[in-house]
N, C-alpha and C positions, 0 to 999 in steps of 0.2 A: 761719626757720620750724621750726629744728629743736626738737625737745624736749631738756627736760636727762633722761638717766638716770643714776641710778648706773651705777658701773661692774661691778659684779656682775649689775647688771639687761641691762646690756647684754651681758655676756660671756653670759648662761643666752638671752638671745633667740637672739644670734647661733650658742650649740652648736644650738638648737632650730631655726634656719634650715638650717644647715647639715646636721643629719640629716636634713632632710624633704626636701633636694638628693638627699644620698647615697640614702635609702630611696624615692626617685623618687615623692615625693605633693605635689601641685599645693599651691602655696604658699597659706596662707591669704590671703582678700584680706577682711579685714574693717573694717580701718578704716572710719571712718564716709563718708570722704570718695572711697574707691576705693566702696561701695554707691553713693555716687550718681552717678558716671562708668558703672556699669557700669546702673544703673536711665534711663540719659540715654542711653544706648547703644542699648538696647532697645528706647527711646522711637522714637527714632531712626527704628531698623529695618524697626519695625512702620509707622510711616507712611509710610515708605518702599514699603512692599510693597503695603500699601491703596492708593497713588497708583499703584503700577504697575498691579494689579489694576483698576483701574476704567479704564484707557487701553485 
């Protein structure tokens, strides 16, 4: 499932990863497929809480 990238594309992500490590800022999560893990998460959550809330 991996993608191809060049290999310049991959060296400028990975410096780009690794400064946002060193300068301690929360990793982007944008792919489209981490949005719908994190929108099924919350889904989750909240009926979760609506089910506790009514017991």
């Amino acid at each position: 499932m991996s993608h191809y990238q060049s290999k310049s594309a991959y060296f400028e992500v990975r410096a780009e990863v690794r400064s946002n490590i060193l300068a301690g800022k929360p990793m982007p999560r944008s792919r489209p497929e981490d949005i719908r893990n994190a929108n099924a998460r919350r889904e989750i959550e909240r009926r979760r809480m609506e089910r506790e809330s009514k017991e």
